[in-house]
TILO-43217 format. One record per residue (C-alpha): x, y, z; residue number from 0; residue in three letters. Coordinates in steps of 0.5 Angstrom, whole numbers, plus 500, padded with zeros to 3 digits. Example, Ala and Ser with C-alpha at 12.3 -4.5 7.8 and 13.67 -1.06 7.14 Angstrom:
2
+-----+-----+-----+-----+---------+
!   u !   v !   w ! num ! residuo !
+-----+-----+-----+-----+---------+
! 525 ! 491 ! 516 !   0 !     Ala !
! 527 ! 498 ! 514 !   1 !     Ser !
+-----+-----+-----+-----+---------+
END
This chain:
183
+-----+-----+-----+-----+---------+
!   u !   v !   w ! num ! residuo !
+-----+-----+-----+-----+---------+
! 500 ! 500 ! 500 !   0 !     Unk !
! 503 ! 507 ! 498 !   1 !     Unk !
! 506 ! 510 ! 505 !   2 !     Unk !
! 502 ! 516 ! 503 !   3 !     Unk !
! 495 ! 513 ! 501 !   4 !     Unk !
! 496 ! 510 ! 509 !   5 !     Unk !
! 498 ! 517 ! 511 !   6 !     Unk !
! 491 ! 519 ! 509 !   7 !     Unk !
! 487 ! 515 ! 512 !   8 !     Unk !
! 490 ! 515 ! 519 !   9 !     Unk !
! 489 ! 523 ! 518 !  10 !     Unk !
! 482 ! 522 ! 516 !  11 !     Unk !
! 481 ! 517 ! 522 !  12 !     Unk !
! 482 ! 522 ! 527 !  13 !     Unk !
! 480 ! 529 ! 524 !  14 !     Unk !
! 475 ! 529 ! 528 !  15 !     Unk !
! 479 ! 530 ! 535 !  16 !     Unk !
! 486 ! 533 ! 533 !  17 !     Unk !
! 483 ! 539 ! 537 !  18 !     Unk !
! 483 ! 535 ! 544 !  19 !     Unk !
! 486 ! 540 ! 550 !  20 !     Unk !
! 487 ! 539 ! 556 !  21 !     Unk !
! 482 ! 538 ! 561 !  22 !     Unk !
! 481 ! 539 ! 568 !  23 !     Unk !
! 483 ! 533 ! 574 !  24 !     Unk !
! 476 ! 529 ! 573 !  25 !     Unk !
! 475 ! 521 ! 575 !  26 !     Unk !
! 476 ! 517 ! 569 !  27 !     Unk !
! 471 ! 512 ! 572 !  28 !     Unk !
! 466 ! 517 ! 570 !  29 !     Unk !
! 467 ! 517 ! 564 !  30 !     Unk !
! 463 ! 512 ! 561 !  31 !     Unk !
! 457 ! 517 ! 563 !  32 !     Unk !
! 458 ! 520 ! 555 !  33 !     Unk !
! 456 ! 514 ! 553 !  34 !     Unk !
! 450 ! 512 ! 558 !  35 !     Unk !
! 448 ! 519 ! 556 !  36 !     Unk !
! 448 ! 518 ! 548 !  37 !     Unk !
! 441 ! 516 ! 545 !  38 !     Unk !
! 441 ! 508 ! 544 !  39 !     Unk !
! 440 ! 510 ! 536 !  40 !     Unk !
! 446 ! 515 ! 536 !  41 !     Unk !
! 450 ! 510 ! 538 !  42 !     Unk !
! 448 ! 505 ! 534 !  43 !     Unk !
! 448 ! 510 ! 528 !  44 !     Unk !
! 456 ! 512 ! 530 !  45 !     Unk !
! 458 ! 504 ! 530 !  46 !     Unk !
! 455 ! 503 ! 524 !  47 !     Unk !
! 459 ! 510 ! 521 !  48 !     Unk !
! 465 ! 506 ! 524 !  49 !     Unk !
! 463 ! 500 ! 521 !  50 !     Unk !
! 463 ! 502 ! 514 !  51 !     Unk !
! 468 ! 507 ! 513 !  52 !     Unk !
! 472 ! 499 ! 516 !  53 !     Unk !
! 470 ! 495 ! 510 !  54 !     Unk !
! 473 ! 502 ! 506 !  55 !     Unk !
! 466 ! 504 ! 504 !  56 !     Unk !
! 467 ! 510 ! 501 !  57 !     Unk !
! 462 ! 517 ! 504 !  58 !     Unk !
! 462 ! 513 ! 510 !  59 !     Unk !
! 462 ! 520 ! 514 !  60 !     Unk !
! 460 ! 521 ! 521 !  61 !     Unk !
! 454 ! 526 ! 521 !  62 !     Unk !
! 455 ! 532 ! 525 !  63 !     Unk !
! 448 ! 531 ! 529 !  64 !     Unk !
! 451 ! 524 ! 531 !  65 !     Unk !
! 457 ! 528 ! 534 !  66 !     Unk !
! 453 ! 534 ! 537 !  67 !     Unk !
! 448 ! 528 ! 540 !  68 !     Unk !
! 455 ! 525 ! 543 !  69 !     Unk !
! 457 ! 533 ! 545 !  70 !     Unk !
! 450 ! 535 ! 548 !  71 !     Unk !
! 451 ! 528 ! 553 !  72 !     Unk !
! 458 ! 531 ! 556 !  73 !     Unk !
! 455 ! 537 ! 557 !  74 !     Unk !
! 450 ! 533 ! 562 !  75 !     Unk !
! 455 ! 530 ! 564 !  76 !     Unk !
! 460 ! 535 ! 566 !  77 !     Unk !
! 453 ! 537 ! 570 !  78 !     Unk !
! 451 ! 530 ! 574 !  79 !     Unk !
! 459 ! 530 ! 575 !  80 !     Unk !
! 463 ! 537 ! 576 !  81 !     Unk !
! 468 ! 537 ! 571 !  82 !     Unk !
! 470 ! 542 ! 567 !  83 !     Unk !
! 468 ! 544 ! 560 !  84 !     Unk !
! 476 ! 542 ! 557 !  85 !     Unk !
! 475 ! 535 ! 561 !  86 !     Unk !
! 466 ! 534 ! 557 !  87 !     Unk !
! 470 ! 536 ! 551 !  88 !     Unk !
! 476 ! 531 ! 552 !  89 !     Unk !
! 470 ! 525 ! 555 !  90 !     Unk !
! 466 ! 526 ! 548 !  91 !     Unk !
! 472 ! 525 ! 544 !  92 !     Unk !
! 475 ! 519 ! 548 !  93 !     Unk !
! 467 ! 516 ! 547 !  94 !     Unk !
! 467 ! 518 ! 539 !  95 !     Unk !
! 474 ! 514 ! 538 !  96 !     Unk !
! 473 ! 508 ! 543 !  97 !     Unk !
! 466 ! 507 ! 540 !  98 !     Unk !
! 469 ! 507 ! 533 !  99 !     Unk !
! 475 ! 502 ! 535 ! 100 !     Unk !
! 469 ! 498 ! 538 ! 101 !     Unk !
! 466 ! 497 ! 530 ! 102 !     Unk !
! 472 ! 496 ! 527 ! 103 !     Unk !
! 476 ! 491 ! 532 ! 104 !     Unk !
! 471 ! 485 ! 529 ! 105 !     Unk !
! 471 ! 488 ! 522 ! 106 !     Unk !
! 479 ! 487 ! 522 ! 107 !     Unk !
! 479 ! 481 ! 526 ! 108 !     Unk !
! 474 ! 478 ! 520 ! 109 !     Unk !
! 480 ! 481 ! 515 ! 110 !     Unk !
! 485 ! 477 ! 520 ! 111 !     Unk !
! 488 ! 483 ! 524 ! 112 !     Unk !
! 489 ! 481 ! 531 ! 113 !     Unk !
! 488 ! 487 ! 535 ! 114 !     Unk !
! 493 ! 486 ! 538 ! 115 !     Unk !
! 499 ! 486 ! 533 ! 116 !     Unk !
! 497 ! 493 ! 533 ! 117 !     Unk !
! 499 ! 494 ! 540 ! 118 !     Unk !
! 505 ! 491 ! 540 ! 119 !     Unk !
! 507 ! 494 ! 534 ! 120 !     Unk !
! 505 ! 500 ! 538 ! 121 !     Unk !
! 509 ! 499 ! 544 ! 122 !     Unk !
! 515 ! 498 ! 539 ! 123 !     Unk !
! 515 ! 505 ! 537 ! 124 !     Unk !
! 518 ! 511 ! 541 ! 125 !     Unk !
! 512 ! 516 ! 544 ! 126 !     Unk !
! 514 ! 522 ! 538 ! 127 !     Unk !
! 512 ! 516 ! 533 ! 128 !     Unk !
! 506 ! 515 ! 535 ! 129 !     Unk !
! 505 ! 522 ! 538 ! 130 !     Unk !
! 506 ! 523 ! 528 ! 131 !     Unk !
! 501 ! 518 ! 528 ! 132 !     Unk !
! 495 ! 523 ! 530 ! 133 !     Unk !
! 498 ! 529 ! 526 ! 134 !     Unk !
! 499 ! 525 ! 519 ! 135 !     Unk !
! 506 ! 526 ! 520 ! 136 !     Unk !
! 510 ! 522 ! 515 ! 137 !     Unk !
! 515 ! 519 ! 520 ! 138 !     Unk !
! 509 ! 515 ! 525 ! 139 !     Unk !
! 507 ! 512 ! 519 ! 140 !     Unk !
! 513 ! 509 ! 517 ! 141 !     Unk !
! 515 ! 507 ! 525 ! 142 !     Unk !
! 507 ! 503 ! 524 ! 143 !     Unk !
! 510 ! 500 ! 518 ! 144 !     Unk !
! 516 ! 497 ! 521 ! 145 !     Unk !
! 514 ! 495 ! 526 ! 146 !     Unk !
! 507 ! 492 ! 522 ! 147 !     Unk !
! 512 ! 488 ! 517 ! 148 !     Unk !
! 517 ! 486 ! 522 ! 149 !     Unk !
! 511 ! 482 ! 524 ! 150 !     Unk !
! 509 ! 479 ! 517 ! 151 !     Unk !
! 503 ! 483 ! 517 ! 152 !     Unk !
! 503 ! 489 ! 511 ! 153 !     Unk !
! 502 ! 485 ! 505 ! 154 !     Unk !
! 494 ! 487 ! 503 ! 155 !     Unk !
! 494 ! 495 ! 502 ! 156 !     Unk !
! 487 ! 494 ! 505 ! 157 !     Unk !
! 488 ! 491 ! 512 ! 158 !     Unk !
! 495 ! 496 ! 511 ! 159 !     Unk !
! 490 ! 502 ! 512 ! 160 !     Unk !
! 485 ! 498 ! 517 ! 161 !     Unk !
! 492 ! 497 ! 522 ! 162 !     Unk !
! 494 ! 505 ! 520 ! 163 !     Unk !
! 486 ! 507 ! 524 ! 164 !     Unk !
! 486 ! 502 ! 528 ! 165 !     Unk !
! 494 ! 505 ! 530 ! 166 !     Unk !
! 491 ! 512 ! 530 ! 167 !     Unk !
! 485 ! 510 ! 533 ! 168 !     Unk !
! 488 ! 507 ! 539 ! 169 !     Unk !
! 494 ! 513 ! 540 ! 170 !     Unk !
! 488 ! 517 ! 540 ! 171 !     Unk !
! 484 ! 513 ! 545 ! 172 !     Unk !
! 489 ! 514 ! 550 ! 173 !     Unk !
! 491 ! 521 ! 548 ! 174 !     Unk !
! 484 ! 523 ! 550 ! 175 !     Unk !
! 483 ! 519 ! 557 ! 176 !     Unk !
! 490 ! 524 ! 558 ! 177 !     Unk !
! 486 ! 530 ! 557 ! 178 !     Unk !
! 480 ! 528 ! 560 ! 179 !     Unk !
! 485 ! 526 ! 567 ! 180 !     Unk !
! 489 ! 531 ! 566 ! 181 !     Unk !
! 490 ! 536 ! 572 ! 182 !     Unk !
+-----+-----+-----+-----+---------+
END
């Protein structure tokens, strides 16, 4: 798969929470308020969105409604649990990545993509590869690469890109459980 094909899609995967700032201190076992808060329908709706742009389903967008929907729910959350409006923000971005990871991992594992060679490969690489990897940096992409083909896993320019957003998602994931916790 062209490095620069594999670096669109990363970037396209996690346009939506490049802009993630620090939030307030916050207890992370509250977190899962966003979703609790969101519309059964929004979910599922956000999951099927993740599920087609993994089969590579071109238009498969995110609806703006669908985000707002995840952003009105943290904004009930920061009520019910007092956080601040950086750490509602940050929750209702972590949400929106973990559900796309949660609709991804069994298309991916239906393709032959064990999950965890994503984070392994993820662990092999230095903290600024990874941090490249939200950024579309080409650098974080071709750590990614390596660390995939040391593992025999690059071959399908398909499954190449779905181990590109899963990385990015995953990097992300973790970025926004930071900002949410973040004093």
């Amino acid at each position: 798969m062209p490095v620069r094909a594999l670096l669109l899609a990363v970037a396209g995967a996690v346009g939506l929470v490049l802009s993630a700032s620090p939030a307030a201190a916050a207890d992370i076992a509250t977190i899962s308020c966003v979703r609790d808060q969101t519309l059964p329908a929004s979910i599922e709706a956000l999951l099927e969105s993740a599920r087609q742009a993994a089969r590579g389903q071109s238009g498969a967008r995110t609806p703006d409604t669908l985000r707002n929907d995840l952003y009105d729910a943290a904004r009930k959350c920061q009520k019910l649990h007092g956080w601040s409006e950086t750490a509602a923000e940050a929750a209702a971005k972590y949400t929106f990545v973990a559900l796309r990871l949660e609709a991804m991992r069994p298309i991916a594992e239906g393709m032959g993509i064990q999950y965890g060679n994503v984070t392994a490969s993820l662990a092999a690489m230095t903290q600024s590869e990874r941090d490249a990897l939200l950024t579309g940096d080409q650098d974080g992409l071709l750590a990614l690469l390596r660390e995939l083909g040391r593992r025999g896993l690059t071959s399908d320019p398909k499954t190449g890109e779905l181990y590109g957003r899963l990385a990015a998602l995953t990097v992300l994931l973790e970025q926004c459980r930071k900002d949410f916790v973040a004093n």
